[in-house]
C-alpha positions as CSV (number, residue, x, y, z in Angstrom):
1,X,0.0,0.0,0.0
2,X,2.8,2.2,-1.1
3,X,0.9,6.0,-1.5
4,X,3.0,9.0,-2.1
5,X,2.2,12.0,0.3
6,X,3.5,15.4,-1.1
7,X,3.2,17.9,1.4
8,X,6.9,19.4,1.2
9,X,8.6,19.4,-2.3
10,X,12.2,18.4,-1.1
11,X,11.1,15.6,1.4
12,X,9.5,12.6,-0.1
13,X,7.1,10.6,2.7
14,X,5.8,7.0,1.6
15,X,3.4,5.6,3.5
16,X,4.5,1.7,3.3
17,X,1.3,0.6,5.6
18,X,-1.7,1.7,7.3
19,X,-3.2,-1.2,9.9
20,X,-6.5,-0.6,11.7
21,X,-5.9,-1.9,15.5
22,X,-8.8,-2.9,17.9
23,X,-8.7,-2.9,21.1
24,X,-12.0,-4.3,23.2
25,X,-14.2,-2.6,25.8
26,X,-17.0,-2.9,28.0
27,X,-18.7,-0.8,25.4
28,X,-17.8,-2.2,22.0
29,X,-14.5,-2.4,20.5
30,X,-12.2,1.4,20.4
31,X,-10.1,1.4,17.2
32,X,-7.0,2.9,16.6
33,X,-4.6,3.5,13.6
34,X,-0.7,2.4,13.1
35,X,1.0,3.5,10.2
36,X,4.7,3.0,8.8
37,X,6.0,5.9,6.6
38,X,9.4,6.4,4.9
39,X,10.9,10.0,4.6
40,X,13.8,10.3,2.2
41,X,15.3,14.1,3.0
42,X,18.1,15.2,0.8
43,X,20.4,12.8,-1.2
44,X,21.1,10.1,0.2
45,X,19.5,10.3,3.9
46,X,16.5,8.2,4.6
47,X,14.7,7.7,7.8
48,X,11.5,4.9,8.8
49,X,8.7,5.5,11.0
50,X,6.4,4.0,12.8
51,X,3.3,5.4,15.1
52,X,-0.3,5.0,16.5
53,X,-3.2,7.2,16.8
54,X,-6.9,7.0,17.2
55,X,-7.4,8.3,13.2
56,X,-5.3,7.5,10.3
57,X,-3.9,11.4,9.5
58,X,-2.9,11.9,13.3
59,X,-0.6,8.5,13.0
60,X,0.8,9.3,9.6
61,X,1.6,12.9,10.7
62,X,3.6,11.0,14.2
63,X,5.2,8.2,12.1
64,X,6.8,10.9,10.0
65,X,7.8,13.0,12.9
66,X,9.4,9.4,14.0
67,X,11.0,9.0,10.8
68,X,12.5,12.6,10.5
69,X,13.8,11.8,13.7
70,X,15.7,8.9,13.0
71,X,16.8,10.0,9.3
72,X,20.3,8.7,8.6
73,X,22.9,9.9,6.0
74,X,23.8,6.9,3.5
75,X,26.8,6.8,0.9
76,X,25.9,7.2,-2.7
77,X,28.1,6.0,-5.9
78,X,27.3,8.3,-8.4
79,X,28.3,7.7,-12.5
80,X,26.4,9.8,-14.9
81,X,22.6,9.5,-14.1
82,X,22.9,6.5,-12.3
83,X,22.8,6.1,-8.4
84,X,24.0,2.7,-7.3
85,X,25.6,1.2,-4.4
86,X,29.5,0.1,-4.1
87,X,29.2,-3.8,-3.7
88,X,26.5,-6.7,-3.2
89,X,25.1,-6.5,0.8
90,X,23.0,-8.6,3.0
91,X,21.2,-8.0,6.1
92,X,18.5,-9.4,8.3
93,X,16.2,-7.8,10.7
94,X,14.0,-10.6,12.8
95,X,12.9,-12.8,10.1
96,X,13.1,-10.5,6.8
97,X,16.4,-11.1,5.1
98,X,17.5,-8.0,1.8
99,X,19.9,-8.8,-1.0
100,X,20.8,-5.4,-2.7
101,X,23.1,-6.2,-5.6
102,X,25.1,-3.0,-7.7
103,X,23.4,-2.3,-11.1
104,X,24.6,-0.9,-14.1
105,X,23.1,2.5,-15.5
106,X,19.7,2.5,-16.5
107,X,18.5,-1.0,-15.0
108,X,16.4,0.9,-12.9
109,X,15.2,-0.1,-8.7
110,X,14.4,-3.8,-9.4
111,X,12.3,-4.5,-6.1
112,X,9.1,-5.1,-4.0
113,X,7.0,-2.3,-2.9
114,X,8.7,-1.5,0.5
115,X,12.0,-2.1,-0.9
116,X,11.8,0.2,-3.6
117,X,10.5,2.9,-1.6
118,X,12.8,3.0,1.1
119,X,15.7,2.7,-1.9
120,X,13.9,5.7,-3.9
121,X,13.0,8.0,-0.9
122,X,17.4,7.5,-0.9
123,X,17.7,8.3,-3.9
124,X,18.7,5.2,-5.3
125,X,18.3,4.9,-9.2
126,X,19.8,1.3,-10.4
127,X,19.4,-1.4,-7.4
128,X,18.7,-5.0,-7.4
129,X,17.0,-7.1,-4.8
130,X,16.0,-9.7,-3.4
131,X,13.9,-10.4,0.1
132,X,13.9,-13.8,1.8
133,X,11.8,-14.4,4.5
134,X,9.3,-13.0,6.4
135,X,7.8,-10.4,3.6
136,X,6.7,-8.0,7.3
137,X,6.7,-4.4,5.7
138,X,8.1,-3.2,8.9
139,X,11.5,-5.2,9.5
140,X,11.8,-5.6,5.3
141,X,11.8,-1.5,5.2
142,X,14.2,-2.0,8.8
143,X,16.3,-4.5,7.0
144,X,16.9,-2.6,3.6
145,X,18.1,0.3,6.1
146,X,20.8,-1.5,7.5
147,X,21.7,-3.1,4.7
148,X,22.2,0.5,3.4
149,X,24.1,1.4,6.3
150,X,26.4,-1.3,6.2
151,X,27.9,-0.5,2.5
152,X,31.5,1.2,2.5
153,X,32.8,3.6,0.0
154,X,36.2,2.9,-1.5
155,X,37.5,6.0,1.0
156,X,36.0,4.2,4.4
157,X,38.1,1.1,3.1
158,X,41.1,3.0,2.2
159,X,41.4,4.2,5.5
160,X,40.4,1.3,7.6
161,X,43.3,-0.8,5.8
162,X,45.6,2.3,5.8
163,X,46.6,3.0,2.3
């Protein structure tokens, strides 16, 4: 359920999922709303979050105060109008396990729906994945982040090895 919310031109929200919770009481049952939204900022910083509320625009507006909250700055190879990443990665959060894999210019995001937009709020042009396990929206978008963090640039190498 992947909806685009433009309410500020340079900030990209996605709202990945909207649940309806219920909650039952001696008059009936109360419902309230989660939702998990992506915010990509500028290039290269993406940030997840997740909230609850009693109506659907109250939790969206608090899962995307979550997610500016916890944005994070990832690194970016950049070749002509192509925006890849440096090497193959793998990471798992609970039981959703992401394989990014480098493309070459013009392959475009090859990816499921919470995949790709947590890669394109990035700003990630030419990615391909694959998710094993659990298919969760919450730890696939969670597990495509820290795959994204775990990538190093051919300077953060350098220097760790000392050349």
């Amino acid at each position: 359920m992947a909806e685009s919310n433009d309410n500020n031109a340079n900030r990209g929200e996605t709202i990945l999922q909207i649940r309806r919770c219920a909650c039952v009481v001696k008059g009936g049952r109360r419902f309230s709303f989660s939702a998990l939204v992506v915010v990509g900022g500028a290039e290269g910083s993406v940030g997840i979050g997740y909230a609850k509320a009693p109506e659907v625009p109250i939790a969206v507006e608090k899962a995307v105060r979550v997610a500016q909250r916890n944005m994070v700055k990832l690194p970016m190879r950049t070749r002509q109008d192509s925006r890849s990443i440096e090497h193959e990665i793998e990471a798992k959060v609970g039981a959703s396990r992401v394989l990014l894999l480098p493309a070459g210019p013009g392959t475009g995001l090859i990816a499921g729906g919470v995949i790709r937009s947590v890669l394109a709020a990035a700003g990630y042009t030419d990615i391909l994945s694959k998710s094993k396990g659990s298919s969760n929206p919450a730890t696939l978008a969670r597990a495509t982040l820290k795959a994204l963090s775990l990538i190093r640039n051919r300077q953060t190498v350098r220097q760790l090895r000392g050349v």
